[in-house]
N, C-alpha and C positions, 0 to 999 in steps of 0.2 A: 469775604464770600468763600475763601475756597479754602479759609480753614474750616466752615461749617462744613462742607461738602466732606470733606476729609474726616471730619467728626462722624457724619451721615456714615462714612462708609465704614466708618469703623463702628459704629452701632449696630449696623447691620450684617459685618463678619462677624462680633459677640453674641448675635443673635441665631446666627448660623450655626457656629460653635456647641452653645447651646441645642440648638435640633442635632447635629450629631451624637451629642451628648445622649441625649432623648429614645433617639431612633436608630442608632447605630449606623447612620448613612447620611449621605447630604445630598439628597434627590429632593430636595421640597418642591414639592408640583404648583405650579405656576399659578393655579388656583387652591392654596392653602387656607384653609376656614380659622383657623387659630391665628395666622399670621398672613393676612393678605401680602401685606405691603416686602415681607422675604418673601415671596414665592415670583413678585414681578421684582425683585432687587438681584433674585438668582438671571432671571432671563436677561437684565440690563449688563451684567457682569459676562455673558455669554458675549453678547451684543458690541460691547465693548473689547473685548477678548478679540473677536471679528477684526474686529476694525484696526485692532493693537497691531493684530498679522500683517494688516497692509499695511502698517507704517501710516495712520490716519492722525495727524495731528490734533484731530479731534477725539479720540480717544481716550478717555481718561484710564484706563487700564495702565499700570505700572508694571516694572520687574517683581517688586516688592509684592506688591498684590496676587500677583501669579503666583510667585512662593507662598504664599499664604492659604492661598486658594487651595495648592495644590495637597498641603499639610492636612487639611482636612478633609482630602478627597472629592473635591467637586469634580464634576462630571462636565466637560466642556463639551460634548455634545453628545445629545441623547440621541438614544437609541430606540427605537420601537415598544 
């Protein structure tokens, strides 16, 4: 199970990659018509990010993952 999950998320960072690629930016808005399912995997990664802060053992958020994240410029919290 938690190498799919692991698999999941790295599908969904190459699909990320990809929209920067795309669009010059990694803002996919949370209701994205092309790609539902990155636009709520962007908010889940927010979410978890959250939770990372508090020290939530329920957090799947990594070190790794933050680096990664951050490589492509995701936006941990939006702005207006």
């Amino acid at each position: 199970w938690e190498c799919y999950k692991s698999h999941s998320w790295e599908k969904s960072y190459e699909e990320l990659v990809n929209f920067v690629k795309e669009f010059g930016h990694a803002r996919v808005p949370e209701k994205f018509p092309q790609n539902p399912r990155l636009g709520m995997w962007m908010v889940i990664q927010r979410r978890s990010f959250e939770m990372y802060l508090k020290d939530s053992s329920s957090s799947s958020m990594t070190a790794d993952r933050i680096l990664l994240l951050n490589k492509v410029g995701f936006e941990w919290v939006l702005r207006g």
